[in-house]
C-alpha positions in Angstrom: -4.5 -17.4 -11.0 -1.1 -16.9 -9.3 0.6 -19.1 -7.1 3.7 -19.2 -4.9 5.2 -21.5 -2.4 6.3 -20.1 1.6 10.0 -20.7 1.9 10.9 -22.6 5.2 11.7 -19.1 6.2 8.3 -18.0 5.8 8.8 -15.8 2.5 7.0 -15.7 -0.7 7.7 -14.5 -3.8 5.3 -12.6 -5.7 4.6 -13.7 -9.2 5.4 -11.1 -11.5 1.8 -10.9 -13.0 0.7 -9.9 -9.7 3.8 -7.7 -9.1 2.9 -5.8 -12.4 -1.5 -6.2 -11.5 -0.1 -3.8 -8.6 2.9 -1.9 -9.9 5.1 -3.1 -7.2 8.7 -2.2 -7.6 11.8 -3.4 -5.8 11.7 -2.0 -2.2 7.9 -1.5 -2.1 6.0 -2.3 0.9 2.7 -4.7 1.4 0.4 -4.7 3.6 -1.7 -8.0 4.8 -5.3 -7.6 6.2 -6.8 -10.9 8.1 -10.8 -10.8 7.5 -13.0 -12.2 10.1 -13.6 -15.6 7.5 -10.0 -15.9 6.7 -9.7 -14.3 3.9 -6.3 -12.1 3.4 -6.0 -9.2 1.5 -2.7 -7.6 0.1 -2.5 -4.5 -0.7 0.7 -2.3 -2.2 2.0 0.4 0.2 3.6 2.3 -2.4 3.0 5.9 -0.9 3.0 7.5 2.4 1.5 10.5 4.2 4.6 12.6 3.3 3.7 12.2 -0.3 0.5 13.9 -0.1 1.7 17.2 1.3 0.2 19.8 -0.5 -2.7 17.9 -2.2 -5.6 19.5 -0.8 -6.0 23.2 -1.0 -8.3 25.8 0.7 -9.1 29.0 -0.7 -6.7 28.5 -3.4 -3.8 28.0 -1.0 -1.6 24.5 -0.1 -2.7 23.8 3.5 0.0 21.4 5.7 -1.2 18.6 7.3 -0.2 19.8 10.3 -2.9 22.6 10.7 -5.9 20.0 9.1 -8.5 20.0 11.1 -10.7 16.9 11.3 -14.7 17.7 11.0 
């Protein structure tokens, strides 16, 4: 288990075992979700929408996310 102190500034830092655990680099963005019992999850934000353009395909052809259509 992992462990890390908040600085009177309120920053952390995040033990490199769980910096590797998530493949966090430098510059890398986290996110923190409260649950309902008080329980936080952390999660790497390592991509964003912009890097999925082009990933899904229809009839053989790249479709932009722009002309998606949710079903």
């Amino acid at each position: 288990m992992a462990e890390s102190a908040v600085t009177s500034k309120g920053q952390i830092t995040i033990p490199v075992e769980v910096r590797k655990a998530m493949g966090l680099e430098a510059q890398d963005r986290v996110v923190f979700t409260v649950l309902h019992d008080g329980t936080t999850l952390m999660r790497a934000k390592t991509k964003s929408i912009r890097d999925m353009k082009g990933v899904l395909k229809r009839q053989g052809k790249r479709v932009p996310i722009s002309q998606m259509r949710h079903t």
